[in-house]
C-alpha positions as CSV (number, residue, x, y, z in Angstrom):
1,X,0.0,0.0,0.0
2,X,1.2,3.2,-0.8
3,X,1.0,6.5,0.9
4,X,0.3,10.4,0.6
5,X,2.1,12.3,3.1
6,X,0.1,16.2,2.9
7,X,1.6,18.6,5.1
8,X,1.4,22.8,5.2
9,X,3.4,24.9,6.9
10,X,1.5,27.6,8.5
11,X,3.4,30.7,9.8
12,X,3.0,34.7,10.1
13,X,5.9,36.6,10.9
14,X,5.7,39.3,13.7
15,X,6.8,42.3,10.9
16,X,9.1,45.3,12.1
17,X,8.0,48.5,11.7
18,X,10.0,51.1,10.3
19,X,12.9,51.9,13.1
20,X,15.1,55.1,12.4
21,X,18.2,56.1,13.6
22,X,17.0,58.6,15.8
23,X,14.7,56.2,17.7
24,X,17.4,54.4,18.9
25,X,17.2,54.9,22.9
26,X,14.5,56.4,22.8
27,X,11.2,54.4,21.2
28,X,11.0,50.5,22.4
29,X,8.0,50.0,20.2
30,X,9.5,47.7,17.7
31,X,7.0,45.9,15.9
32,X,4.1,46.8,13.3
33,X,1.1,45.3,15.0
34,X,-1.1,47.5,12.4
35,X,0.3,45.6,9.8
36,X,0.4,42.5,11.4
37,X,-3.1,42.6,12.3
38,X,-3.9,43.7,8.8
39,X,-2.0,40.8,6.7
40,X,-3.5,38.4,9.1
41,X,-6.7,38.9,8.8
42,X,-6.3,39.6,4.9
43,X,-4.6,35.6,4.7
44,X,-6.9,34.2,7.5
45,X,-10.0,35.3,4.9
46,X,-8.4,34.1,1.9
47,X,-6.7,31.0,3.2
48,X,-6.7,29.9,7.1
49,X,-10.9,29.8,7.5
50,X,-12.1,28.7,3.6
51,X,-9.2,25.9,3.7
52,X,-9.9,24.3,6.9
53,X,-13.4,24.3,6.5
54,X,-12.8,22.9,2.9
55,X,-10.3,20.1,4.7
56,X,-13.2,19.3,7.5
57,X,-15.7,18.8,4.9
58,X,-13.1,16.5,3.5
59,X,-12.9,14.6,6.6
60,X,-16.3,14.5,6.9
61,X,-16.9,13.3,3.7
62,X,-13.9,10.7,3.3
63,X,-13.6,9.6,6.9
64,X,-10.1,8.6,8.2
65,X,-9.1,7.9,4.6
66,X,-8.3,11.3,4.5
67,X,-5.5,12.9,6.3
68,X,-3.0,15.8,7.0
69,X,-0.4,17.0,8.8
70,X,0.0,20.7,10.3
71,X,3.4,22.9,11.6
72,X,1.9,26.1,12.9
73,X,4.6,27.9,14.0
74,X,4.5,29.6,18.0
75,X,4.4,33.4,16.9
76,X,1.9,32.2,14.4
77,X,-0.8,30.6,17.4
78,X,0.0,34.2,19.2
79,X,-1.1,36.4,16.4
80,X,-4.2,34.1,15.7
81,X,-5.0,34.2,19.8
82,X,-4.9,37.9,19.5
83,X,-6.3,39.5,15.5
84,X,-8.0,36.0,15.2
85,X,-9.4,33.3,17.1
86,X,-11.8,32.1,14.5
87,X,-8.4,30.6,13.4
88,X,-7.9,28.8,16.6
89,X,-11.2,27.5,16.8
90,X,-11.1,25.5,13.2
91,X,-8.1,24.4,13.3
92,X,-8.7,22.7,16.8
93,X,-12.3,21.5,15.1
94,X,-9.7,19.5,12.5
95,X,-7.5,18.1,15.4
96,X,-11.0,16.8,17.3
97,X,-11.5,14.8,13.8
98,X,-8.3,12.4,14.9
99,X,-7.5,12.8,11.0
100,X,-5.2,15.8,11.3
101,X,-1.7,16.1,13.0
102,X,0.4,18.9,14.6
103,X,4.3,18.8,14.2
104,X,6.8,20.1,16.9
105,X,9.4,23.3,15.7
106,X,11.1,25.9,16.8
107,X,8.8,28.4,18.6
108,X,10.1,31.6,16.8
109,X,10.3,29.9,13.3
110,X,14.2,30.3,13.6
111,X,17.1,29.4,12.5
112,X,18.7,28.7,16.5
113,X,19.8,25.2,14.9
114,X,22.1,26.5,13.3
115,X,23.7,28.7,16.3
116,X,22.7,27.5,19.9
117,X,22.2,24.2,21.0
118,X,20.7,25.3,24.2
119,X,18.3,28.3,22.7
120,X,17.1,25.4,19.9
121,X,16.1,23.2,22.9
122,X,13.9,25.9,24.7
123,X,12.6,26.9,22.1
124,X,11.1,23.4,20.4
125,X,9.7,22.8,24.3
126,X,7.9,25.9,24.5
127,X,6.5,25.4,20.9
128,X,5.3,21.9,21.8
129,X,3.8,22.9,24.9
130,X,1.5,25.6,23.3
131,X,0.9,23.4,20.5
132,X,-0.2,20.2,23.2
133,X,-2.5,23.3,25.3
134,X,-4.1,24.8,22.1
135,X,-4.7,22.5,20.3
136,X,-4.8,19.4,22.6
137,X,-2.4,17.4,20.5
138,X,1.1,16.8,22.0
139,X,3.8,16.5,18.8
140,X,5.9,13.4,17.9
141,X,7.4,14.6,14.7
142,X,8.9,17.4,14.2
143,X,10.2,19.5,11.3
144,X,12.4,22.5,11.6
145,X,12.4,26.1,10.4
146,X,11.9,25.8,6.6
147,X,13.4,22.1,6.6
148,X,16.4,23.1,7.8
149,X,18.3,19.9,8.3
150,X,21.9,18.3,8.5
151,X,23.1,15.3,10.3
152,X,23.6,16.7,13.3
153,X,20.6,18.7,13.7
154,X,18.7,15.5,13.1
155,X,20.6,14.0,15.9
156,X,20.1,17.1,18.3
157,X,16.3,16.7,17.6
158,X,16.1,13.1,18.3
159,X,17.9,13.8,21.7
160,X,14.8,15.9,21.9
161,X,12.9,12.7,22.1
162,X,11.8,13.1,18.2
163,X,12.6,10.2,15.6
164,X,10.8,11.4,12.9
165,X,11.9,14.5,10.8
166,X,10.9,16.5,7.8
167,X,13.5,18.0,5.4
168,X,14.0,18.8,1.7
169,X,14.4,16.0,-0.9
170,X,17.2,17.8,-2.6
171,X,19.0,16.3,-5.5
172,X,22.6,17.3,-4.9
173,X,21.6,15.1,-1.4
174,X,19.9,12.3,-2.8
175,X,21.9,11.7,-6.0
176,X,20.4,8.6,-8.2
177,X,18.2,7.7,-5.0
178,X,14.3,8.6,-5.0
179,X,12.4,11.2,-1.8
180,X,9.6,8.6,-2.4
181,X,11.1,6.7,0.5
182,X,11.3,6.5,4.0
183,X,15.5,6.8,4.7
184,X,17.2,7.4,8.3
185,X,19.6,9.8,10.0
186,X,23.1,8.8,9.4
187,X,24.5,9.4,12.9
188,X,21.1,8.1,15.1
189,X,19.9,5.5,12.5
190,X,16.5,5.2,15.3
191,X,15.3,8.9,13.4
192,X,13.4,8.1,10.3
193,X,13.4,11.1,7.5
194,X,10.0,11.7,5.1
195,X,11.5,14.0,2.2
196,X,9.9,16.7,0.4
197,X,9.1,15.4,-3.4
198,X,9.8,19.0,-4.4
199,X,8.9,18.7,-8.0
200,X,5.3,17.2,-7.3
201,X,4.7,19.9,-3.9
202,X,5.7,22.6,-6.2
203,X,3.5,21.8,-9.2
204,X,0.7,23.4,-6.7
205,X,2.5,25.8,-4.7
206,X,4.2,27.5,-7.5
207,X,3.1,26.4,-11.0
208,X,-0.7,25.7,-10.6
209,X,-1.6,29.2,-11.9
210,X,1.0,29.7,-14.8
211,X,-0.5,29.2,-17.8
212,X,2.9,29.5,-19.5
213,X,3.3,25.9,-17.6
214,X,3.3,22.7,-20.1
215,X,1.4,21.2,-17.5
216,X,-1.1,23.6,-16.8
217,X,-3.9,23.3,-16.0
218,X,-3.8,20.8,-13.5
219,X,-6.9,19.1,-12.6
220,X,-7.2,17.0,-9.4
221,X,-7.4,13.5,-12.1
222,X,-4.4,14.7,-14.3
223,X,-2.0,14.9,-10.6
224,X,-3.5,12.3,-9.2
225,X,-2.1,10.0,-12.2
226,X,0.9,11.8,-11.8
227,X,1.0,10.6,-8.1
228,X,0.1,7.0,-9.2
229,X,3.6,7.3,-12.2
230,X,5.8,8.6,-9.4
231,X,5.3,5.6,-6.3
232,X,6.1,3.0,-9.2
233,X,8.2,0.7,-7.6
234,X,8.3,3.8,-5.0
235,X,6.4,4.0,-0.9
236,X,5.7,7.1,-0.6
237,X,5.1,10.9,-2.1
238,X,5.1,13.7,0.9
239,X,3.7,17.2,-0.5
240,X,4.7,19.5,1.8
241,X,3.8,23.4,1.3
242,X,2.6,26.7,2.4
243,X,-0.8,26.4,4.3
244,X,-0.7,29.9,2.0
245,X,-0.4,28.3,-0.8
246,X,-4.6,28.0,-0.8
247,X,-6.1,31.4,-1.6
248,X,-3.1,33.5,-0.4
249,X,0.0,32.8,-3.4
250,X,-2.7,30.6,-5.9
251,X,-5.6,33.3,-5.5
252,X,-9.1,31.3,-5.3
253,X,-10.1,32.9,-8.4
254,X,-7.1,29.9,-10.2
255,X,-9.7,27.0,-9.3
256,X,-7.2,26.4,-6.2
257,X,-10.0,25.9,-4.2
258,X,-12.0,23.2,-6.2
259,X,-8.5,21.6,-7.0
260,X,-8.3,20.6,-3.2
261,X,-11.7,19.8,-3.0
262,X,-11.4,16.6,-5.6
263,X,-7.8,15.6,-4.8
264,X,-8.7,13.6,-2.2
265,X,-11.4,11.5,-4.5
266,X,-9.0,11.4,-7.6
267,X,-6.1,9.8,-5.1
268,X,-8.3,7.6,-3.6
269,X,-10.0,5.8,-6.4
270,X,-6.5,4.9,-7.5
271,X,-7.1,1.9,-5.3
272,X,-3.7,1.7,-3.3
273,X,-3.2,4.8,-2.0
274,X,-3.6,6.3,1.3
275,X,-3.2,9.6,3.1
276,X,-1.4,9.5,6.0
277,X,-0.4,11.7,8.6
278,X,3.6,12.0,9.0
279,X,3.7,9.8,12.0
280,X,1.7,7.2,10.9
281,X,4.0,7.3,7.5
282,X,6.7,6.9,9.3
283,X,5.6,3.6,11.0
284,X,4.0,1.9,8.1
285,X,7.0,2.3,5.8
286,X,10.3,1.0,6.3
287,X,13.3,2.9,6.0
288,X,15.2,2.1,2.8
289,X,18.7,3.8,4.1
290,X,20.3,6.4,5.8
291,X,20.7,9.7,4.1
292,X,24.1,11.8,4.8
293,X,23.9,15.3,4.9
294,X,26.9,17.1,6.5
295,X,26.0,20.4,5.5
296,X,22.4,22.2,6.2
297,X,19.6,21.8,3.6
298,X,16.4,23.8,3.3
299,X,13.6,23.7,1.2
300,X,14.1,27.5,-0.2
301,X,15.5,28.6,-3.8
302,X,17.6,26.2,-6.4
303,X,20.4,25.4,-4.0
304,X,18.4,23.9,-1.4
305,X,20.9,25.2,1.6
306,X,20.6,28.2,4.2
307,X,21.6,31.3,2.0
308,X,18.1,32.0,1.5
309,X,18.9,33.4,5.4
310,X,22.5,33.5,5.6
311,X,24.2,34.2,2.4
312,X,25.4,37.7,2.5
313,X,27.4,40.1,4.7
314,X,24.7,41.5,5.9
315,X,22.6,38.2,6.7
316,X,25.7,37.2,8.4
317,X,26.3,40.1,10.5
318,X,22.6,40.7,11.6
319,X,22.2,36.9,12.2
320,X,26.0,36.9,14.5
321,X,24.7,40.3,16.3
322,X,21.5,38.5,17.4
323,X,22.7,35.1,18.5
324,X,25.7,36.6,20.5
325,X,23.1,38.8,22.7
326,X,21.9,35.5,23.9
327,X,23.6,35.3,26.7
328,X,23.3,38.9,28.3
329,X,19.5,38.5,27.6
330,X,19.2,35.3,29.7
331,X,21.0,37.5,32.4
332,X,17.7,39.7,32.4
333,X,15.8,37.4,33.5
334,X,13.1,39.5,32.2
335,X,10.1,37.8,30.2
336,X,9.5,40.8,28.1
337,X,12.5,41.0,26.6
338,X,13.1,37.3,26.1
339,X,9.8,37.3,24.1
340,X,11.6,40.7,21.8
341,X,15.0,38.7,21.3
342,X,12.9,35.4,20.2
343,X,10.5,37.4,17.9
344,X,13.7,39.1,16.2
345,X,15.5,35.3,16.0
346,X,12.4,34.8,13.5
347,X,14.1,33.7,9.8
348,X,12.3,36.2,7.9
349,X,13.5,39.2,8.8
350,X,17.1,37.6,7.5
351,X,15.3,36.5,4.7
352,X,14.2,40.1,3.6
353,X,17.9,41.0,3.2
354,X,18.4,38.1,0.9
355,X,20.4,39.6,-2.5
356,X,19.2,36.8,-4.5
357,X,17.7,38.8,-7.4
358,X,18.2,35.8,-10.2
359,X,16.1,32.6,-10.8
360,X,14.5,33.0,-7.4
361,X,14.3,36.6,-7.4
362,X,10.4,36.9,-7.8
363,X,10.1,34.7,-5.2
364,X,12.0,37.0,-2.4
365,X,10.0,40.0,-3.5
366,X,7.1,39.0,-3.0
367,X,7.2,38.0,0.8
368,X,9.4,41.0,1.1
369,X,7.9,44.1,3.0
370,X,11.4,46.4,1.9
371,X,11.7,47.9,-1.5
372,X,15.5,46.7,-1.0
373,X,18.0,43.8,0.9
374,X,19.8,47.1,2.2
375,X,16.9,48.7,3.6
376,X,15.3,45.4,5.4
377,X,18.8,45.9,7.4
378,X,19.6,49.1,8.3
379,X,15.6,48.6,9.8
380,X,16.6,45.5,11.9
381,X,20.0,46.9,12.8
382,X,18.4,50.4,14.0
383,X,16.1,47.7,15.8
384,X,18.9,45.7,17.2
385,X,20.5,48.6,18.5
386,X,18.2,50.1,20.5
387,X,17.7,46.3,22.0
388,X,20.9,46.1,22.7
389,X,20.5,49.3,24.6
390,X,17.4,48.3,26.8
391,X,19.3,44.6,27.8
392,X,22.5,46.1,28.9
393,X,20.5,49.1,31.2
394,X,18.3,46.1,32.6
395,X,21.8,44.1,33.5
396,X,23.3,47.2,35.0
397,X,19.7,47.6,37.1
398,X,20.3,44.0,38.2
399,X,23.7,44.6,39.4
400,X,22.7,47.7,41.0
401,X,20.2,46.2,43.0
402,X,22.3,43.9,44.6
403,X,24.5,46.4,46.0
């Protein structure tokens, strides 16, 4: 029997507002909660509400023959909590179907696997704690920060009690072998790894609408034989997308909407296919063998690595700024600004300076609030600053104090 593995990422960023030099020590408002509000609701009426009642009717239609698997990032559940509960309340209405499944991340969506061992731990607790209390679901899977994976992190994460993971089936990775199976971490051979099949996942996410596409359009019948030619001789095809992907990037007015309505049937009456949550994929299919990645992988752009976040100067220096504050801000001990140096760990505010203006170009503009790389960080460095300012005055309180 083979299996679909259907997973969205679901994620809003908390979105800087604009920060000049002469706020710095004076102005500790640092984040755009008009604009947050705004592009929240905007996405949660074009995709969050229609899509989950469109996957409950599913449910209730196809029973547990029908199945997906969620990652709803921690700053994401906030904003919903707070601009929109109607969020909250339908997306636990699909965990009280048992068909639906909630992965464990990194609380900020951040890149703290790639700098701090101990700020990566705290974080993927305190993101599967809200995710077990809202949702009443406690994660056994896990997938991190835009598939960001390597070796070690996969062994880091199954210390975190975790032996299933989600990353990018990228080619210079997998060489001749297939992502249409199951394979294992190379150092802890106990963590089994579902990979992305990114030509299939991005047939929706990014080609459905382009009519310039020789495959367009795609009809729930035409992929669904495409599904059944790609697991010949094969276990298992995991989409994994943007939740955004349904009314927010593929505007309902593309058929997006009736496309996800008749997947489901079109897969099913293919006979030997089943949709499975990422758990339950992991423990019907054996792992084929383990997959070695010694350098980070993502799921972002042609090269499938981390410079999506990380591949410039001033990525670098904006990313090193932030992660060596780490310690001075435990020193604090104060909640408030713990909560401000995890909301500015978030990966897209590095991903906004990204100078990647070729093949993926398009796609960096248009999740990008600044009319330029430069301009996304002189904003967060003004931010930083000023930070920077309010954790060293509450560490010099501290110490006066105890005198």
């Amino acid at each position: 029997m083979k299996s679909i593995c259907l997973y969205f990422q679901v994620h809003q960023p908390d979105r800087l507002r604009q920060f000049r030099f002469f706020d710095i020590g004076n102005d500790f408002h640092y984040f755009d909660e008009f604009a947050n509000r705004t592009i929240l609701r905007r996405v949660a009426d074009k995709c969050y509400l229609p899509a989950n009642n469109i996957l409950l009717d599913l449910i209730k239609k196809h029973g547990k023959d029908f199945k997906v698997t969620f990652s709803i990032s921690g700053v994401a559940v906030e904003q919903f909590l707070i601009y929109s509960p109607e969020v909250i309340e339908s997306f636990k209405a699909l965990a009280a179907t048992g068909c639906v499944d909630f992965l464990a991340e990194t609380y900020s969506h951040s890149l703290a696997s790639l700098s701090s061992p101990a700020e990566f731990k705290k974080q993927v607790k305190q993101h599967a704690e809200m995710i077990t209390r809202v949702f009443g679901v406690k994660p056994t899977a896990f997938r991190n920060t835009e598939l960001i994976y390597s070796d070690s992190i996969g062994d880091a994460v199954a210390d975190l009690g975790y032996n299933v993971m989600l990353t990018e089936g990228a080619k210079h990775i997998l060489g001749w072998k297939s992502p249409n199976f199951v394979y294992t971490n190379a150092i802890n051979p106990r963590q089994k790894l579902l990979l992305r099949n990114s030509s299939l996942s991005d047939d929706i996410a990014f080609r459905f609408s382009n009519k310039s596409w020789d495959g367009w359009p795609l009809t729930a019948d035409k992929y669904a034989a495409w599904l059944v030619d790609s697991l010949s001789g094969e276990d298992i095809v995991n989409l994994f997308m943007d939740y955004e992907t349904f009314g927010e990037h593929q505007k309902e007015y593309t058929g997006i909407f009736d496309f996800l309505k008749a997947l489901p049937e079109a897969i099913l009456a293919k006979g030997d296919i089943r949709f499975r949550t990422v758990p339950e994929a992991a423990a019907f299919h054996q792992p084929v063998a383990p997959l070695h990645v010694p350098y980070p992988i993502s799921w972002a752009d042609e090269e499938r690595d981390t410079s999506a976040w990380l591949g410039n100067e001033l990525q670098n220096e904006a990313f090193n700024k932030i992660s060596a504050l780490e310690a001075d801000v435990l020193k604090t001990k104060d909640e408030k600004l713990l909560n401000i140096y995890r909301k500015l760990q978030e990966s897209d505010h590095f991903y906004y300076m990204c100078t990647k203006f070729f093949s993926d170009g398009s796609v960096h503009n248009y999740f990008n609030p600044y009319n330029t790389p430069y301009e996304a960080f002189i904003n967060y460095m003004n931010v930083f600053s000023d930070f920077e300012i309010r954790v060293k005055e509450k560490i010099g309180s501290l110490k006066r104090d105890k005198k």
